[in-house]
N, C-alpha and C positions, 0 to 999 in steps of 0.2 A: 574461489571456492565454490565449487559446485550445488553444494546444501543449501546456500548465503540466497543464492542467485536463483535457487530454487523457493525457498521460502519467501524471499521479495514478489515473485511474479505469483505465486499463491496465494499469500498476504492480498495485495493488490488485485489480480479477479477477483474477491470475494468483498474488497470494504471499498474500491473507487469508488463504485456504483452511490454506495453509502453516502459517503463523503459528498458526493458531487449534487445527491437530494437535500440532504441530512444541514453537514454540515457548513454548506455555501452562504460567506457574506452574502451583502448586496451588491459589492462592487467587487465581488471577484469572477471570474469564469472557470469554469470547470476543467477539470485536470482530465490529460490521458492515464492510460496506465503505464506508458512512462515518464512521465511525468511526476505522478503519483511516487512509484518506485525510487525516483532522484530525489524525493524529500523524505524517504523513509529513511531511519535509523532503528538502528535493533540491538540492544543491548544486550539481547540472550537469548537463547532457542534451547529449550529443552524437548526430549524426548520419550517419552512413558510407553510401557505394552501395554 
């Protein structure tokens, strides 16, 4: 699905960065973005004008 795969790589440029400041144990190392994207789930995507 095209949208899916759109919304994961958009999701991800915008919150990796986050995640890899933000949210980093101490003994973890920082994710790619994809990386990132293979531990995402997404239960829903809505769309508003």
């Amino acid at each position: 699905m095209k949208k899916d795969q759109d919304a994961r790589l958009y999701l991800a440029s915008q919150f990796v960065d986050l995640r890899n400041e933000t949210w980093l144990d101490e003994d973890e190392v920082e994710l790619s973005i994809v990386e990132f994207i293979s531990r995402m789930s997404i239960e829903s995507i809505s769309f508003y004008e």
